[in-house]
C-alpha positions in Angstrom: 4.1 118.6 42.2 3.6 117.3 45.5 0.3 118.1 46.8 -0.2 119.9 50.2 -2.0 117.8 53.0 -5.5 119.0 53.9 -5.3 121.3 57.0 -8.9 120.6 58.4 -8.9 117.3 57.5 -11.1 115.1 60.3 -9.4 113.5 62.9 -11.5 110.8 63.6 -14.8 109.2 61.3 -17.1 106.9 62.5 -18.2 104.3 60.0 -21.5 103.5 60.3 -21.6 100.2 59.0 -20.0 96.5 59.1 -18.6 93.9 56.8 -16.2 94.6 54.2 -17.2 98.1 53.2 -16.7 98.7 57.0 -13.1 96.9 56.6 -12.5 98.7 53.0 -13.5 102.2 54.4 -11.3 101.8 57.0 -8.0 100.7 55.5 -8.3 104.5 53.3 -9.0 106.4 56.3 -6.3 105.1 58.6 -3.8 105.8 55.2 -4.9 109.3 55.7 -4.4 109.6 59.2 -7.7 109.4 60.4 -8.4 107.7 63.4 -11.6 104.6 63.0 -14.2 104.9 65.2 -16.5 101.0 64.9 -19.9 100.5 65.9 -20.9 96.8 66.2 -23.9 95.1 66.8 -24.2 92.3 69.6 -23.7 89.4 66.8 -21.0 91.6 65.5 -18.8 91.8 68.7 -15.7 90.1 67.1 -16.5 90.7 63.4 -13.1 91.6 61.6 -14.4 95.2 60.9 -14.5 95.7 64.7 -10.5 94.5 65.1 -9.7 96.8 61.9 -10.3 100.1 63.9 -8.7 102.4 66.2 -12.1 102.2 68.4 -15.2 100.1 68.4 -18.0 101.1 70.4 -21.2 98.3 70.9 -24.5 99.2 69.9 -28.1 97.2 71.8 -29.2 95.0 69.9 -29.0 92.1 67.1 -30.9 93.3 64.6 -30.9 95.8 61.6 -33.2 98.3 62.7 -32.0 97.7 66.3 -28.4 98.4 65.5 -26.8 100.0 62.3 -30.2 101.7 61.1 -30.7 102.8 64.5 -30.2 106.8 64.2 -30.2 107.6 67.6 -27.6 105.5 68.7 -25.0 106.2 66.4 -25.1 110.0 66.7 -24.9 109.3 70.6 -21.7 107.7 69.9 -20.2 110.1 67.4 -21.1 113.3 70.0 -19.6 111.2 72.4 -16.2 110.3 71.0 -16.2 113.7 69.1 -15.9 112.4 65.7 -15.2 115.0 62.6 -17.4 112.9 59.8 -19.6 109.8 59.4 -19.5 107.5 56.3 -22.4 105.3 55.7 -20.8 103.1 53.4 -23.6 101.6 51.4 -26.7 100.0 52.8 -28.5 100.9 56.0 -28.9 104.8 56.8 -26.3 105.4 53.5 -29.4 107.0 51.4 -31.8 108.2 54.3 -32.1 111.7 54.3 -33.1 112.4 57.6 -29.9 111.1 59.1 -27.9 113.1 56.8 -30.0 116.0 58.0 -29.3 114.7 61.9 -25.7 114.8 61.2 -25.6 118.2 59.7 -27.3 119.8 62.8 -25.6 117.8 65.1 -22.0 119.8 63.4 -21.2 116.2 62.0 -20.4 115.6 58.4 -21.9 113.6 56.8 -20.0 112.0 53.7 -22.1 111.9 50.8 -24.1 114.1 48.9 -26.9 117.0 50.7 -30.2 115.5 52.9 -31.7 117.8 50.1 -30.2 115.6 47.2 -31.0 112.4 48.7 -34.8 113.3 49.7 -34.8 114.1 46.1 -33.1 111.3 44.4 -34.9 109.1 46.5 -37.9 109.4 45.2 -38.1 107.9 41.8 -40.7 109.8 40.0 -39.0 113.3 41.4 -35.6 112.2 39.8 -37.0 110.9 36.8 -39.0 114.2 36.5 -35.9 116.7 37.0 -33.3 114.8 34.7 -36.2 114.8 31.7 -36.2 118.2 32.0 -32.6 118.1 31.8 -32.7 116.5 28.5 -31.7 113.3 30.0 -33.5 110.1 28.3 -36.0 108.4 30.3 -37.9 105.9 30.2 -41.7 106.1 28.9 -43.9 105.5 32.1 -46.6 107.2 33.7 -46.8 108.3 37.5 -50.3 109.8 38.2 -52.2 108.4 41.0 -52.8 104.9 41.2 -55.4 102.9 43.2 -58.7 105.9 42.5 -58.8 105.3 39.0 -58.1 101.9 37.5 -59.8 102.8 34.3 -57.1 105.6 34.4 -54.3 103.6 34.7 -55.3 100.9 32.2 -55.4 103.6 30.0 -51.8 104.7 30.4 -50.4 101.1 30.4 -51.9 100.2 27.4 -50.9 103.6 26.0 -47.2 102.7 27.2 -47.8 99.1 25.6 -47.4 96.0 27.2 -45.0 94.3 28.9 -44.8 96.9 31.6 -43.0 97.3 34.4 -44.8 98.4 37.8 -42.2 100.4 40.2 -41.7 101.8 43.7 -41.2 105.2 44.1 -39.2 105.0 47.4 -36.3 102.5 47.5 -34.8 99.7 45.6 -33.5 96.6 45.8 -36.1 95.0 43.5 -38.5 95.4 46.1 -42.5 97.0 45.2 -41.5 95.5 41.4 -43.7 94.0 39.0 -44.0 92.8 35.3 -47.1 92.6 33.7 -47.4 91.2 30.6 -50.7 91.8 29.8 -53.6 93.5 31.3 -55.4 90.6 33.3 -52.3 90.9 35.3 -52.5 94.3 35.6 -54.5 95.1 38.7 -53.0 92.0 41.2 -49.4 93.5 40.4 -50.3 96.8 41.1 -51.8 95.5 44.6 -48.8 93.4 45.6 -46.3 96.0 44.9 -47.6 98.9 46.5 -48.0 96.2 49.6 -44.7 95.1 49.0 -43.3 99.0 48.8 -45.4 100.2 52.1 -44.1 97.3 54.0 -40.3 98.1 53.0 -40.0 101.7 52.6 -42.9 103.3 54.4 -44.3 104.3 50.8 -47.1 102.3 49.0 -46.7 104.9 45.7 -45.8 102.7 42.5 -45.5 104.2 38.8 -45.7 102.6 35.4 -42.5 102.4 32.9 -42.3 100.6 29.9 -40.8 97.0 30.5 -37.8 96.4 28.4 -37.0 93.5 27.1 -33.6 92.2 27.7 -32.1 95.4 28.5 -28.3 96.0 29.6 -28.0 97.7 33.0 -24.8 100.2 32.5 -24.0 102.9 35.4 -21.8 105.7 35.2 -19.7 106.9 38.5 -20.4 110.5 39.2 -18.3 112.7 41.6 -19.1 116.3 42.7 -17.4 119.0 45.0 -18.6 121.9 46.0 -16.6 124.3 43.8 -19.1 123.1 40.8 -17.0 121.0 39.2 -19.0 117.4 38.0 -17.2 114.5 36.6 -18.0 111.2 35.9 -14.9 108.0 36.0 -16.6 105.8 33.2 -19.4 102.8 33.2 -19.5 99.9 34.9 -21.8 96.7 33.4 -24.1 95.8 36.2 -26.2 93.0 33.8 -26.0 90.1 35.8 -27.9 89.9 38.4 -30.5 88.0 40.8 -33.8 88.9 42.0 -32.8 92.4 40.7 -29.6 92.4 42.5 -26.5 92.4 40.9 -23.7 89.6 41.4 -21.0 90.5 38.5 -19.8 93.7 37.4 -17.2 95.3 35.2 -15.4 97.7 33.3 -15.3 98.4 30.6 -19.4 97.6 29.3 -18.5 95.3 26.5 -21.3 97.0 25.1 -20.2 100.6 24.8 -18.8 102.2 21.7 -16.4 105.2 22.2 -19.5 107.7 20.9 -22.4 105.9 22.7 -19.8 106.0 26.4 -19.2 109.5 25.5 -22.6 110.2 25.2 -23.7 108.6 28.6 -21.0 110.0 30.4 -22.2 113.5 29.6 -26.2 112.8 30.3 -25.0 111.4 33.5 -23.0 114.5 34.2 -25.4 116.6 33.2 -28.1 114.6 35.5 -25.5 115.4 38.6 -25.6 119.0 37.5 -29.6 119.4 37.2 -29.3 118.5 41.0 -26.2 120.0 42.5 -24.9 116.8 43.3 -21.4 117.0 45.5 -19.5 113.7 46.7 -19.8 110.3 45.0 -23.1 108.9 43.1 -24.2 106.7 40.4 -26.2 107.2 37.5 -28.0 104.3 36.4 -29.3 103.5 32.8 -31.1 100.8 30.4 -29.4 100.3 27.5 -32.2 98.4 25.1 -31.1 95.9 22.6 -31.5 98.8 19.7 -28.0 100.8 21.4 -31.1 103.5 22.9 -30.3 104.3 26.6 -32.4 105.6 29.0 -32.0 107.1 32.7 -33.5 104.5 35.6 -32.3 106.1 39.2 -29.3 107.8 40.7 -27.9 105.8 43.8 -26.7 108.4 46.4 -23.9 106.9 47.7 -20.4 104.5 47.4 -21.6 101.7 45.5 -21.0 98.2 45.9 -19.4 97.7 43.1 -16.9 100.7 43.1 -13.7 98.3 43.1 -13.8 98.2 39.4 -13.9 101.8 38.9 -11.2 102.0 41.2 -8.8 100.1 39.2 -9.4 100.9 35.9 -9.3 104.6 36.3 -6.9 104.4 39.1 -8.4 106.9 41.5 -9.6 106.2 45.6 -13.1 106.9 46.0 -13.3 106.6 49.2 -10.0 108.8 49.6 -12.4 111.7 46.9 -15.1 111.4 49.4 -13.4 112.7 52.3 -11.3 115.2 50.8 -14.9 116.7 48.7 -16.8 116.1 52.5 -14.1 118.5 54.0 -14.4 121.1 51.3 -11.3 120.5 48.8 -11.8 120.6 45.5 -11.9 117.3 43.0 -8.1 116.7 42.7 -8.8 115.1 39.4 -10.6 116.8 36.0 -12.8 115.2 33.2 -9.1 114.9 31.0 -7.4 113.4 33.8 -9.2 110.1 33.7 -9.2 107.3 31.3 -9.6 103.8 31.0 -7.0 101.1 31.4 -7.6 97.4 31.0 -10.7 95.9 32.2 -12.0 94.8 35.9 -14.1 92.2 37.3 -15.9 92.0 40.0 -18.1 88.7 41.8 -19.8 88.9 44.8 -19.2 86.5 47.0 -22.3 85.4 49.0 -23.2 82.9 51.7 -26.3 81.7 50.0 -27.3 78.6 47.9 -28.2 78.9 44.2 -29.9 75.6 43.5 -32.3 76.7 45.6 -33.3 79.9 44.4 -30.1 82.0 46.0 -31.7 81.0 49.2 -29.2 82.4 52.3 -26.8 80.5 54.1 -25.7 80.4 57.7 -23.3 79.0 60.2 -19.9 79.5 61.0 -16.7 79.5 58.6 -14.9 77.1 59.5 -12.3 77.7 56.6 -11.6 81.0 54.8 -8.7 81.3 52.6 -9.0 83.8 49.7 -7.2 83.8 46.5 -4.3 85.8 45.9 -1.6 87.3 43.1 -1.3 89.4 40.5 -4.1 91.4 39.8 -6.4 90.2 42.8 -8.1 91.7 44.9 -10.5 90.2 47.5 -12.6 93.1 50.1 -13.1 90.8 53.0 -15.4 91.5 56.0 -15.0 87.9 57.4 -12.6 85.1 58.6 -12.2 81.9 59.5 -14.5 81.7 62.8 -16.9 84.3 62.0 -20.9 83.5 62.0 -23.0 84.1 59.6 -26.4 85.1 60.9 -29.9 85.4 59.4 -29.7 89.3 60.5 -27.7 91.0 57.8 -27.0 90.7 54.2 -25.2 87.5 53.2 -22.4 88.7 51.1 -19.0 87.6 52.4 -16.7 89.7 50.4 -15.3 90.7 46.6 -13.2 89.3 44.6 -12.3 91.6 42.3 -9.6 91.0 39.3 -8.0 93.7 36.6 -5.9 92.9 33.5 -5.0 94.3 30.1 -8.2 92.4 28.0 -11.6 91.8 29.4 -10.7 87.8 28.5 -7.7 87.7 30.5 -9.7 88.8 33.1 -12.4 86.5 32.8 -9.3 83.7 33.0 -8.1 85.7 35.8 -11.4 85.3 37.4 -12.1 81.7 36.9 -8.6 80.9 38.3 -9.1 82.8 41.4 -12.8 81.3 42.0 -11.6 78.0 41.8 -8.6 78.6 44.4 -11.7 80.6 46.6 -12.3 78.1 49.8 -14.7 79.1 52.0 -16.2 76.2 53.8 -19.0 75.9 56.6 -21.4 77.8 54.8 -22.8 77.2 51.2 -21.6 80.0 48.6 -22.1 80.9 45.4 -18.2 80.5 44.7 -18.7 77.5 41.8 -22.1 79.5 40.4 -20.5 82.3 39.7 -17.1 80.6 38.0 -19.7 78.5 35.6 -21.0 82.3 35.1 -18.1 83.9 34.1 -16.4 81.0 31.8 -20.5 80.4 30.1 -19.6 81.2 26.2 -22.3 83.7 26.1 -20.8 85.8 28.7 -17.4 85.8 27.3 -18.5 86.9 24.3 -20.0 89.9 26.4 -24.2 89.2 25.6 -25.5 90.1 28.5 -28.6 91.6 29.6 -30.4 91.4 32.9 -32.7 88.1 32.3 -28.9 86.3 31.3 -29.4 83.8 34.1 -33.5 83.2 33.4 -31.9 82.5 29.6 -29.4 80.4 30.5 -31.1 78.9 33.2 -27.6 79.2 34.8 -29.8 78.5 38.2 -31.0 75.6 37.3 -27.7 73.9 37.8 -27.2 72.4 41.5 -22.9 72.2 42.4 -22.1 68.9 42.8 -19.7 69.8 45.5 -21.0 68.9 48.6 -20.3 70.1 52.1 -19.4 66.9 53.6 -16.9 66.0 50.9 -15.3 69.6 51.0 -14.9 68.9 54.9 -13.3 66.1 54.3 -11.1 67.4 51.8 -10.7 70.3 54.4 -9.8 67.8 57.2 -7.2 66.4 54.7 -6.1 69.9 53.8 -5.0 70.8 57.5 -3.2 67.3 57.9 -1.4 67.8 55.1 -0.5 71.3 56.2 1.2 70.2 59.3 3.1 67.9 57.1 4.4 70.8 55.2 5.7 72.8 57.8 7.5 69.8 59.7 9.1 68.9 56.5 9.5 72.7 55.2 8.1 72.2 51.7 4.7 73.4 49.9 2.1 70.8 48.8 -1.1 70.9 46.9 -4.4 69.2 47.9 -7.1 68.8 45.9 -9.9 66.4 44.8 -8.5 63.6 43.1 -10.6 64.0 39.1 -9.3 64.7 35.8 -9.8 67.9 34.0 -12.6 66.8 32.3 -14.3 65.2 35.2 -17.2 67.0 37.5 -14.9 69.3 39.2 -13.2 70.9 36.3 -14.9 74.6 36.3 -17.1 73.6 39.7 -15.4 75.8 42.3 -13.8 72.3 43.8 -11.9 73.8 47.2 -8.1 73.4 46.3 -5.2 73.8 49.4 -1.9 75.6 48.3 
């Protein structure tokens, strides 16, 4: 049966944010028949999220906290224009609380979960406390005061055993984080990270958990309304990662079993239910080498990596936010969902990694994404657009689905390789010599994978000035095509087996 449109649906939503989740948010919106409102920094003035909407409005300055984490400028805008909603996308003001509350008393929704649940979820040791005394699994730590009694916490770390891992209680990122290995190192870490944690998030607290030693790093999409109905729409594997940030994701966990997914699913609904949790969320967990999982933090808003979720399990999340912000029920149940095939996501950054992931900037002179069956690419650039030092380097998703978690690792490899983004390093080669490494096919991973592999150790041996000349070749032999109305190929002239086979080598079709 055909279901009835939503009669106080918003008419317009500002998105507070830019890039591709801007340009993603947007597109679902629009399908709706919500009218885009843009807001757009001054390096941002003819960034593709700000041609994707119905209105773009500018905001002073070039920075961050100038710009898109600047509160007061943004809710001038949305009184201004009169807009229904907000979504923060992820990033910037996405988890602050007090925006969330400046929205609600301002008669603006705000589309994500309560002030009350972020403020709460927000703080580590809080969260940590209320899901363990909703029988979730956490892990063994301590989080009495630190920095009075050192004698005190020595105590507790060797009572938690070494390695142990010193954490922020305010943020993320892998910021106000520490290892310790043994306790000469305790008492520098603990200094640097609650420096590190005040200078980030306004909060020098830190807590002690028990370091885990090649753990997995599953998450479980959650979804509230608020009728009371919780579900969650399946794991994603979030192991790889860099600095404690994650590049490649996907679902199905390789990991999982049928019982071991069933029984993370319902701790991770049951964590969302402790809370009251309405709109989208994630629950994260450590899953150690012994099949034992354990709760790490819930992430109060659309992830990054929600792509995979969506095509697996078929479902909009952006389209569920905005129908749960306006006060409609879920229109899916727990039975509704399932799992089908397995997705595969790589984010795509401007940033080098033979030396250390280190950022890129410049201007694209070049961007064509892949395309075809089974592609998908979530773009917030184009050929022309600057990359600055400002914001965060990634320049989009390329995200692939397919019946077997190996065809879409071939899926994903072919894609990469037919990615050309040039005027700007990327990680485009790193992460196809990622994906097609025998140890992540056969689905070992863990979150030290590329310390163990020493995946970024390897330099790409494609340099810029040779991929702008096979660019300047490229665009020749593109006018050549159209005069003489047939399709070429261009590419660097190797075999298979040579140094571009599996090196991201920029190909022309």
């Amino acid at each position: 049966m055909a279901r009835v449109p939503v009669v106080n649906m918003f008419r317009k939503v500002l998105i507070a944010n830019r890039g591709e989740i801007a340009v993603r948010i947007a597109a679902t919106l629009q399908q709706m028949g919500i009218r885009v409102i843009a807001v757009y920094s001054e390096p941002d003035q003819q960034s593709v999220h700000v041609g994707c909407a119905d209105e773009a409005y500018p905001l002073t300055g070039r920075t961050a906290a100038e710009t898109y984490l600047c509160q007061e400028q943004i809710l001038a805008i949305a009184k201004e224009h009169e807009v229904g909603a907000i979504h923060p996308g992820y990033g910037f003001l996405s988890e602050n609380s007090v925006f969330a509350q400046a929205c609600h008393d301002a008669g603006i929704t705000f589309i994500g979960p309560s002030a009350q649940v972020i403020r709460a979820m927000g703080d580590k040791i809080q969260a940590k406390a209320a899901f363990a005394k909703a029988g979730v699994p956490v892990v063994p730590g301590w989080s009495g005061e630190i920095g009075g009694n050192d004698g005190a916490v020595m105590r507790e770390a060797k009572r938690i055993g070494f390695p142990v891992l010193v954490k922020a209680a305010a943020g993320g990122g892998g910021r106000g984080m520490r290892v310790v290995h043994d306790e000469g190192e305790l008492a520098p870490a603990l200094e640097s990270a609650q420096r590190e944690a005040a200078a980030a998030f306004g909060d020098s607290r830190v807590f002690l958990e028990k370091y885990i030693t090649h753990p997995r790093h599953v998450e479980f999409q959650i979804f509230g309304d608020r009728h009371g109905n919780v579900v969650h729409l399946f794991e994603r594997e979030c192991s790889i990662q860099r600095r404690h940030q994650k590049i490649v994701e996907e679902s199905p966990s390789p990991a999982l079993s049928p019982e071991l997914r069933k029984q993370m699913g319902e701790a991770a609904v049951a964590a969302a239910k402790a809370v009251g949790y309405t709109n989208a969320g994630t629950v994260e967990f450590l899953v150690a080498p012994s099949g034992e999982f354990f709760f790490l933090e819930v992430n109060t808003r659309l992830q990054v990596e929600h792509p995979v979720t969506e095509l697996v399990v078929g479902q909009d999340l952006v389209r569920a936010q905005v129908t749960v912000a306006v006060g409609e029920p879920l229109s899916f149940v727990q039975d509704d969902l399932h799992q089908v095939g397995c997705a595969l996501e790589c984010r795509i950054y401007a940033e080098d990694p033979a030396r250390g992931f280190a950022p890129s900037t410049g201007v694209i002179d070049r961007y064509q994404p892949p395309g075809g069956p089974g592609i998908r690419v979530d773009s917030g650039v184009a050929e022309g657009s600057t990359v600055s030092v400002h914001y965060d380097p990634m320049l989009a998703k390329l995200i692939v689905h397919a019946r077997t978690r190996s065809e879409a690792i071939d899926r994903m490899s072919w894609a990469l390789n037919r990615f050309a983004i040039l005027g700007v390093t990327t990680n485009v080669a790193f992460l196809d010599r990622l994906v097609t490494h025998p140890e992540f096919r056969a689905g070992r991973l863990h979150t030290d994978f590329l310390q163990v592999q020493r995946l970024d150790d390897v330099c790409d041996p494609f340099s810029l000035d040779l991929a702008l000349a096979v660019a300047a070749l490229a665009v020749g032999h593109d006018k050549a095509r159209h005069r003489h109305g047939r399709s070429a190929s261009v590419e660097p002239a190797s075999s298979p087996s040579g140094p571009w086979h599996g090196a991201g080598a920029w190909r022309a079709f």
